[in-house]
N, C-alpha and C positions, 0 to 999 in steps of 0.2 A: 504494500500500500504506500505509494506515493507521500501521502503526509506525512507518516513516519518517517520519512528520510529525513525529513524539515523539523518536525519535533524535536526528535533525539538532540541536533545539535541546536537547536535554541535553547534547550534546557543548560545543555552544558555549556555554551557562552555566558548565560546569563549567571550560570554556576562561579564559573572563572570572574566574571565582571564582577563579582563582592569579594572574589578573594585581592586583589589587583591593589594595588598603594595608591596609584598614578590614576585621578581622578576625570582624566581627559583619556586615558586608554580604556579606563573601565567605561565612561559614558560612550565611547564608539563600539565598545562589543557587545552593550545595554542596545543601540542603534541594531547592528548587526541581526543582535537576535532578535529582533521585534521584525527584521526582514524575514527571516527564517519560518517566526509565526504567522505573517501575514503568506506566505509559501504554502506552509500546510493547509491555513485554512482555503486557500485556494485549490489547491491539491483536493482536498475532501468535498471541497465542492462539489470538483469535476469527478471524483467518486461518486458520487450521489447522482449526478446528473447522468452517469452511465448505466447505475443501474433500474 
């Protein structure tokens, strides 16, 4: 399933963005994974819309 591929790593960017010191790398992998989620939920969409 297509959204999982996008999930999995949002979770773990957003994982990594709270461990991060550097308050300008962690707000772009905060960025990143909100890309990721917007992915999936697309992704699931076009799940749905297929079947």
């Amino acid at each position: 399933m297509p959204s999982k591929e996008y999930s999995s790593p949002a979770q773990t960017l957003r994982r990594v963005a709270e461990s991060v010191s550097d308050q300008a790398v962690a707000d772009r992998l905060k960025v990143l994974a909100e890309s990721y989620e917007r992915r999936a939920e697309m992704a699931s969409q076009a799940d749905l819309a297929k079947n």
